[in-house]
Each structure stands twice: as C-alpha cells, then as structure tokens.
C-alpha positions in Angstrom: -31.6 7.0 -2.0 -32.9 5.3 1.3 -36.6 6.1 0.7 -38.4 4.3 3.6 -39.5 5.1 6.9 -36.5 3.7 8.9 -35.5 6.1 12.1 -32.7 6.3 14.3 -29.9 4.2 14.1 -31.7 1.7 11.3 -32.1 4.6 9.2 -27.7 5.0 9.5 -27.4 1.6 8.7 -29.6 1.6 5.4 -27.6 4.6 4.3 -24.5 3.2 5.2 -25.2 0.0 3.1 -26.4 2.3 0.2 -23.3 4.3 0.3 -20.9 1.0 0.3 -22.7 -0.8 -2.6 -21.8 2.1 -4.6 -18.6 1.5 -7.0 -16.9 4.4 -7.1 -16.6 4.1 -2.7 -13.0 2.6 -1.9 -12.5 -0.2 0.8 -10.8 2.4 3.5 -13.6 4.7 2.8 -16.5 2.1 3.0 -15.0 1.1 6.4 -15.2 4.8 7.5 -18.7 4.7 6.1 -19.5 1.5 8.5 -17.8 3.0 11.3 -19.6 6.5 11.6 -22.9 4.5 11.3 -22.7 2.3 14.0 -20.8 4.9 16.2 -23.2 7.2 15.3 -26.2 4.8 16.6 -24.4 4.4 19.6 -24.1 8.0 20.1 -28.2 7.6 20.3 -28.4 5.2 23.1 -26.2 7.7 25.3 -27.9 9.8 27.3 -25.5 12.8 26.9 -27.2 12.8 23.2 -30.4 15.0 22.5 -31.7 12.4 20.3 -33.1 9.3 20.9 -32.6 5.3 19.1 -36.5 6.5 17.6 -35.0 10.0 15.6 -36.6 11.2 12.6 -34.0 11.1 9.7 -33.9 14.6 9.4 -33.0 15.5 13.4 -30.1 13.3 12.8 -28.1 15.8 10.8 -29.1 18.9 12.5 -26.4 20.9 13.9 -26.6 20.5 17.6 -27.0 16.6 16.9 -24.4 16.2 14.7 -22.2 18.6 17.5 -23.1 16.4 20.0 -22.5 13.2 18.0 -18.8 14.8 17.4 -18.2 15.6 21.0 -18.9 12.1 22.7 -17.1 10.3 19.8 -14.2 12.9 20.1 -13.9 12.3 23.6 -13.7 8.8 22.8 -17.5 8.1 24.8 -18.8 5.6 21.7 -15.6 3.2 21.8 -16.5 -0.4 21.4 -13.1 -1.5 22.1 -10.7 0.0 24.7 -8.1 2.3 23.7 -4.9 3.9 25.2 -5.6 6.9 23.6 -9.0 7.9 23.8 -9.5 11.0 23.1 -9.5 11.1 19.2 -7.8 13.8 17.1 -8.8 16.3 14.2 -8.2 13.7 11.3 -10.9 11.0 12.7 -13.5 14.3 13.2 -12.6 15.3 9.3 -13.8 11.5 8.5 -16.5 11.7 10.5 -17.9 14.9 8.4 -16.7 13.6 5.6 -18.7 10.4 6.4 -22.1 12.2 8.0 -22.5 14.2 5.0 -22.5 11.2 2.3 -25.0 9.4 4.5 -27.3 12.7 4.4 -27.1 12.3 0.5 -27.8 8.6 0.6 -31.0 9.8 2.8 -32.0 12.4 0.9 -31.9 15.1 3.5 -30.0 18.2 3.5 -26.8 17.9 6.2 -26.1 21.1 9.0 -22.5 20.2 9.2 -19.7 22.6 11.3 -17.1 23.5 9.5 -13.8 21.7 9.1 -11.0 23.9 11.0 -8.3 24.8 8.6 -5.1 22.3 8.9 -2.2 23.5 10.2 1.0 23.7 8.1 2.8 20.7 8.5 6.8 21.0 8.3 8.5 18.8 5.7 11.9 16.8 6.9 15.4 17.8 5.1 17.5 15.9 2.4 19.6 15.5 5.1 17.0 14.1 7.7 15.9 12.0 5.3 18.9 10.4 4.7 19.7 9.6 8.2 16.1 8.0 8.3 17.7 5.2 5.6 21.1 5.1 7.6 18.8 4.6 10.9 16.6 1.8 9.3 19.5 0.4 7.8 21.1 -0.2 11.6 18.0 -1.0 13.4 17.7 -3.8 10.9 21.4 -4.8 10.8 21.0 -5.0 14.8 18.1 -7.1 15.3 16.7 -8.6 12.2 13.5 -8.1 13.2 11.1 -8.5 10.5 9.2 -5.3 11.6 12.5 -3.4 11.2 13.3 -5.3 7.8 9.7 -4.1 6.0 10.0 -0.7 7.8 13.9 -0.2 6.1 12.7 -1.3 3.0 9.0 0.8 3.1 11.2 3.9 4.6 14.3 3.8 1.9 11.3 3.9 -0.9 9.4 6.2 0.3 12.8 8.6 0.4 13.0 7.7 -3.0 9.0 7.8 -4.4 7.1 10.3 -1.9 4.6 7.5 -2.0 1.3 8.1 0.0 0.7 5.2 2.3 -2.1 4.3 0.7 0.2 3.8 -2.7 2.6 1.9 -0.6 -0.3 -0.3 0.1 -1.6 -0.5 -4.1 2.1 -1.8 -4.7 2.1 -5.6 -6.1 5.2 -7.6 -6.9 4.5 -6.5 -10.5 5.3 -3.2 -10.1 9.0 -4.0 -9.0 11.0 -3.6 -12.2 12.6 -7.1 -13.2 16.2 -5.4 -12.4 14.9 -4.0 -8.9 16.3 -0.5 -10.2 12.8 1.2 -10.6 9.1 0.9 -9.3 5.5 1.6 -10.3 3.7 3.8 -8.6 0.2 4.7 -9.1 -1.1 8.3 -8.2 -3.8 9.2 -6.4 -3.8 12.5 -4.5 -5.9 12.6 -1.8 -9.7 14.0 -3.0 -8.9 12.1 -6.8 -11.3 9.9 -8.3 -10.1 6.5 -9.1 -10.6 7.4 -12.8 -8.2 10.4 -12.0 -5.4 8.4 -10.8 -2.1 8.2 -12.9 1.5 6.1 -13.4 4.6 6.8 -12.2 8.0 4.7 -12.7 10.4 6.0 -10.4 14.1 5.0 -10.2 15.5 3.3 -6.5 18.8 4.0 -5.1 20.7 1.4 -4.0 19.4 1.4 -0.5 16.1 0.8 -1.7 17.1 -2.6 -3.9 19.3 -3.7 -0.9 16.5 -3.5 1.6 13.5 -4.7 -1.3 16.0 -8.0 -1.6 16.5 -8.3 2.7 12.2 -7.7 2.7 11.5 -10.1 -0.1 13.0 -12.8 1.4 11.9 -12.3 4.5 8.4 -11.8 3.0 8.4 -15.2 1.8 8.3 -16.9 4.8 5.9 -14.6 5.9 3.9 -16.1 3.1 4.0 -19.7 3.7 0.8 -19.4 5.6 -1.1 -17.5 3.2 -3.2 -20.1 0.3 -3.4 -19.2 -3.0 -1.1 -16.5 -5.0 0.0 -13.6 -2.9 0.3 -10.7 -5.3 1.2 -7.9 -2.7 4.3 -6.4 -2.3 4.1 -5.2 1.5 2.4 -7.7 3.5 1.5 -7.9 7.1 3.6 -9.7 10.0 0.9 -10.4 12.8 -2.3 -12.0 12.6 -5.2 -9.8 12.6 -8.7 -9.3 13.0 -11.5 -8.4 10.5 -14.7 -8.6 12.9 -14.9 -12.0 13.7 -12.4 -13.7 11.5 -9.2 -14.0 12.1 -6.8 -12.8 9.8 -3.5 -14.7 9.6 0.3 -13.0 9.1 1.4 -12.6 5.3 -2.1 -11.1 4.0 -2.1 -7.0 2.0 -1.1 -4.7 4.4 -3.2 -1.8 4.7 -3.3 1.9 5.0 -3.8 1.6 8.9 -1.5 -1.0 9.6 1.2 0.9 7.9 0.6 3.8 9.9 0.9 2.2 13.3 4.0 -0.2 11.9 5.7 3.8 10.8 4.8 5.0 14.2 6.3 2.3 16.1 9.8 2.1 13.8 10.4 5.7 14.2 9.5 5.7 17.3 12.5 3.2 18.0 14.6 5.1 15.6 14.2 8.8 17.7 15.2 6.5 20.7 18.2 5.2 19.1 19.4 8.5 17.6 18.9 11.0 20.3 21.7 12.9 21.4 23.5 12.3 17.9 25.0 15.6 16.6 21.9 18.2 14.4 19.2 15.5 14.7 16.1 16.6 15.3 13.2 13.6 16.2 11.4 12.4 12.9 7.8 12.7 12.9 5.8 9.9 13.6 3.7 10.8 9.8 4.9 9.6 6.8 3.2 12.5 5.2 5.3 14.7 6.8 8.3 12.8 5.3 6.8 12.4 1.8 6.3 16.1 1.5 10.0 16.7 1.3 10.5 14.1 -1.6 10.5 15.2 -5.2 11.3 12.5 -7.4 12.4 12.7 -11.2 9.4 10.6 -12.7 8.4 8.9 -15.7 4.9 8.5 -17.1 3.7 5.4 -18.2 0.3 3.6 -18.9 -2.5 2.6 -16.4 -3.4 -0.2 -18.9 -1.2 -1.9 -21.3 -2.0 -1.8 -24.8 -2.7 -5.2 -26.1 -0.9 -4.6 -29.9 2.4 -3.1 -28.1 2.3 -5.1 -25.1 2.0 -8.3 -27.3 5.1 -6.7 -30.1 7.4 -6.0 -26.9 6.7 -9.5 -25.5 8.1 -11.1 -29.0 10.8 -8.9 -28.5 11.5 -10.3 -25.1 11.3 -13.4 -26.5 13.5 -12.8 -29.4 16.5 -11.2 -27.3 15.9 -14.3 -25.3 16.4 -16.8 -28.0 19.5 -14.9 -29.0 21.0 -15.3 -25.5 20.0 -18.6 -25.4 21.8 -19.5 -28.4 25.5 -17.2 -27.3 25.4 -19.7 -24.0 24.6 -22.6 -25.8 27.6 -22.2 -28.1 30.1 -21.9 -25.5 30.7 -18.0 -25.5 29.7 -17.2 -22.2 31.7 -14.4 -20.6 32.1 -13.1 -24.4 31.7 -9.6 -25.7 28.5 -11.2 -27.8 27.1 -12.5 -24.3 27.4 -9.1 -23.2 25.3 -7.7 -25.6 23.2 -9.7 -25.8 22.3 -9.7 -21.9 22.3 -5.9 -22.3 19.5 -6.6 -25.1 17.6 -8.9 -23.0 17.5 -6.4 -20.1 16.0 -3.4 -21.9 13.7 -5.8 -23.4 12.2 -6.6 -20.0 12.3 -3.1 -18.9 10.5 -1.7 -22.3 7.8 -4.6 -21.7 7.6 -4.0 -17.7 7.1 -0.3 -18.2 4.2 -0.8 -21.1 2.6 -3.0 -18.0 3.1 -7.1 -19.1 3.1 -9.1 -16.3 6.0 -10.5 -15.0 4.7 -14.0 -15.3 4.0 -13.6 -18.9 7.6 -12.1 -19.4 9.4 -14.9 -17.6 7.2 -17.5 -19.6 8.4 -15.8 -23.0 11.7 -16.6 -21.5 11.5 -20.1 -21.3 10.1 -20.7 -24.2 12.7 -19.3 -25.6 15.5 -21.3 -23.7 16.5 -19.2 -20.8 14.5 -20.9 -17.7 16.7 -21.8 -14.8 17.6 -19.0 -12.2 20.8 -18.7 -13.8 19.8 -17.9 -16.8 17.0 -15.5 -16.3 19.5 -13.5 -13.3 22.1 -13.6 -16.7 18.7 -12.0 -18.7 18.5 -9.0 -16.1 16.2 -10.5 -13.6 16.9 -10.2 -9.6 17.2 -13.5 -8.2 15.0 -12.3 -5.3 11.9 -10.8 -7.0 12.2 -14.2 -9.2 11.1 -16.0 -5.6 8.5 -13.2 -5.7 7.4 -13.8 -9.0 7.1 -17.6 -8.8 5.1 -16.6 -5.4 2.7 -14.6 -6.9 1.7 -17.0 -9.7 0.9 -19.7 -7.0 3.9 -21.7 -6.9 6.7 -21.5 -4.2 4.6 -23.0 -1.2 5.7 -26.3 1.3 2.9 -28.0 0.0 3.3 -28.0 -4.2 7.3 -28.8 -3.2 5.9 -32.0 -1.3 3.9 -32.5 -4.5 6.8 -32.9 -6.8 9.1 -34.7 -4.2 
C-alpha cells in the first residue's frame, strides 16, 4: 500500500506503479492501470474538475470527483492524442472503474464508485452467417492478397471453429498448431478468471482453417524477416507500431487491441462487399459477438506437460521414427508397411503435441532418428508450412544465418 504523503496526480502514479509491480496484474491490464493514472491527473489540471493537481488522496475517489473525472474522459476532454472518435463508449468507462477502484486499494482508501450500467444483450451471428464470414474472407483474400485480408481469413475461419476470445487469439504460439495443422491449442481464460484459473483446450480445424493457417504462415514469414531473435507467435502484426517512444517494427505479437481494430476494418470491407447479397444481414464489427454463436466439441489437455510422460511419448516419437526411417531406407516407399508406419509416426506426434512437447524437441527426436529433410518429416505427418514456422521460432530461417552458411 502507497503509505506516503503524495497528493494529486503523484499520488495516481505511486499507486499505479504499485498496482503494475504486482504479478498476478496482466500486461493489457497494467496498461489500463497506466492509462487511468495519467488521464486521471490530467483530469486535475482541467478546470471543469472540482479538484485540483494538490488533492488529498481521499477527495480523489469521492463520488462527484470520480463523476467528473468520468465525464471529461468520456467526452474525450483528457486525450493526449487526437482521435476521430472522441467521444468514448461504455466499455473504456467499465475499465476506468475497474481501474479507479484498484488504485483506491493500492492507496488504502475506501472508493465511492457509480455503478456499472447493466450490459445490454448482445445478439450472437447464425451457423449460416458464420459461414459466409469464411466464404467472404476466403474472396476478399483470393481478390487482393493483401496481407491484412490473409491474417484476417485465417484469424476469422478459426475463430468459427474455436470461439476463441481475442485475447486467446493473441496467447496462440506456433506451438499450439498441431504438427498436422488438423487441431489447435487453445488456452481458456473467461473474462474475470485468474491466470491460475485458466484451462486447455484442443480443438479440431476444418479445412478452411488449415487452408488459410498455410496462406497466413507463409505470408507471416516475410513479415518476420525484420523481427531478431526467435519469433514464437502465431498472429503477428503487419505495420510498424508505437510503444511510447520506441518504435515498434512489423512482424512483432499482435495484441488484443490491434486485433480489434484489424477485425473492425476486415469486416468492415466484408459488409461492403456483400451487401445486397440474398438473407445477409451486416456482421458486427465485435468478434465477441461472433464467438458467442460458436460451440466447439473440445478436448482437455494439460497446462503443463508432465516430465515422465512427456519424455516416454518423445521416445515413442522417436521409435516410430526410426521404424519409418528404416521402411524408406530399404526401398519400400509407397508400400503398405510405409503406410503404417507413417500412420504410426503421425499419432505419435499428435499424442506428444497434445501432452505439450515442444515442437522443436519433436522434430529433433526426428532426426536423430533418421527422418530430417522436409520430405521426410511431411511423409512423418508434419505440414510443410508450420515446418517453416517451426524452424522460425527456434531462431533459424532468417537472411542473415542463410548468408552465414553460403
């Protein structure tokens, strides 16, 4: 607790620095957490406020202060940064509360918040409508090739499938892809969970999904060649970008707000393209709204591996490796025994995948155990475009470690 005698807007900014050193505070939420402090200290330099820059700690979260706080920010009066919108909505004054009442706690003084207005029913989009949101993608892609259209097909067509959050679209790595494309891991966390609450999901992807992951991930790796180090994330960002005063180049995580405004703008396009088509109705411009119409048939799995059955289920990856290995070696590709031995190979990867070993460990088991090239591991039941990924994410891949070995 800030226990000083700090006033005004110093005292929001100790309490915000309290708040964000605390581990159990996410990265979205300590930005909110920032945010509401500074705006907040602006809101005392304006002279439609009550309060002054020199406020005692406990005027701040009175109820006319805090009202007054709400309406300038809500009417967009605090902005640092012009905006085309400017008046602000109900879900930036939720965070605001939300935000106000930890930094009372972190202050040790007791918050008169207003009430939060109930939310209003939100309607959820049809099979049907959903659908035509994957055919829609799907053309607005085929036409231009954008990269913005090519992440947005390949975002939309799992979301259909997953009724991820955006904020688990934005948790996914290349690790969660299963090595066959044909599912992905998904980690839970309704809105209000603790992190510790958070669960698994695999889900299985249609065949739109693995057709637009494969168009994304390559187009993801250019995006990448920019970015230093490995790149672990499975949706990353096409535009530079800001974070305060450093500039944030094209291929880094994309998150939870970025998606938002890249959904907006693609189904925004989308509404354009199909209006006038027979029973469409416009798509909303939320993903939630989409996501609340998806219920997919799910299968639990670990948050952690387990280190005995992760390591028993990488031998056997190895050992179904050796055996395919051997059938090619001998000159029965194409056989009956190659076959079956693939099959083996492939639910070997999947068993390990789902108990959480890393990809890079799998496709190093692999290799040791004879099936290395692209060839091979595509014949063991990996995609040839998450391989790229894969290779990626453990560091290799870029211009400049290609130059090396030339």
């Amino acid at each position: 607790m800030v226990a000083d005698q700090r006033k005004g807007a110093e005292a929001l900014l100790a309490a915000a620095g309290e708040v964000c050193a605390r581990k159990k505070i996410s990265e979205a939420r300590a930005r909110q957490v920032r945010w509401v402090a500074r705006e907040y200290g602006r809101a005392l330099e304006h002279p439609g406020h009550p309060l002054g820059v020199d406020a005692e700690v406990g005027e701040l979260f009175q109820r006319r202060a805090v009202e007054a706080y709400l309406d300038l920010a809500g009417r967009g009066e605090l902005r640092v940064r012009q905006s085309v919108k400017k008046v602000s909505g109900d879900r930036s004054r939720k965070a605001r509360l939300e935000v106000l009442n930890l930094l009372a706690e972190a202050l040790g003084v007791c918050a008169d918040l207003p009430p939060q207005p109930d939310p209003a029913p939100k309607r959820t989009v049809s099979r049907r409508a959903r659908s035509l949101l994957r055919t829609s993608l799907q053309e607005a892609a085929d036409r231009t090739s954008l990269p913005g259209h090519i992440r947005m097909l390949a975002i939309g067509a799992v979301g259909t499938d997953t009724g991820a959050r955006s904020g688990e679209h934005c948790a996914c790595r290349i690790d969660d892809l299963a090595p066959s494309l044909e599912e992905i891991r998904i980690v839970r966390r309704p809105q209000g969970w603790k992190e510790t609450e958070s669960y698994v999901e695999l889900i299985a992807l249609s065949e739109v999904s693995r057709a637009a992951l494969r168009r994304w991930l390559e187009e993801r790796e250019v995006l990448l060649e920019r970015v230093q180090g490995a790149a672990t994330a499975l949706w990353v960002s096409l535009r530079p970008n800001h974070r305060g005063e450093r500039v944030i180049p094209p291929g880094t995580p994309l998150e939870p707000r970025g998606l938002y405004r890249a959904w907006t703008r693609a189904v925004t396009e989308i509404n354009q393209m199909m209006a006038g088509e027979p029973s469409w109705a416009p798509l909303p411009s939320r993903m939630e709204q989409v996501r609340r119409g998806v219920s997919p048939k799910a299968s639990p799995a670990p948050r952690q591996p387990d280190a005995e059955r992760a390591a028993v289920l990488l031998d056997d990856v190895a050992r179904c490796g050796r055996a395919l290995a051997a059938v090619r070696r001998s000159g029965r590709a194409g056989t009956g025994e190659e076959l079956r031995a693939r099959r083996a190979c492939r639910t070997a990867l999947r068993e390990a995948w789902a108990e959480g070993v890393e990809h890079a460990l799998q496709v190093a088991a692999l290799a040791e155990a004879g099936v290395a090239g692209t060839e091979e591991l595509t014949a063991a039941g990996w995609d040839p475009y998450l391989l790229k990924a894969v290779d990626r994410a453990a560091g290799w891949g870029r211009p400049s470690k290609a130059k090396d070995v030339v």
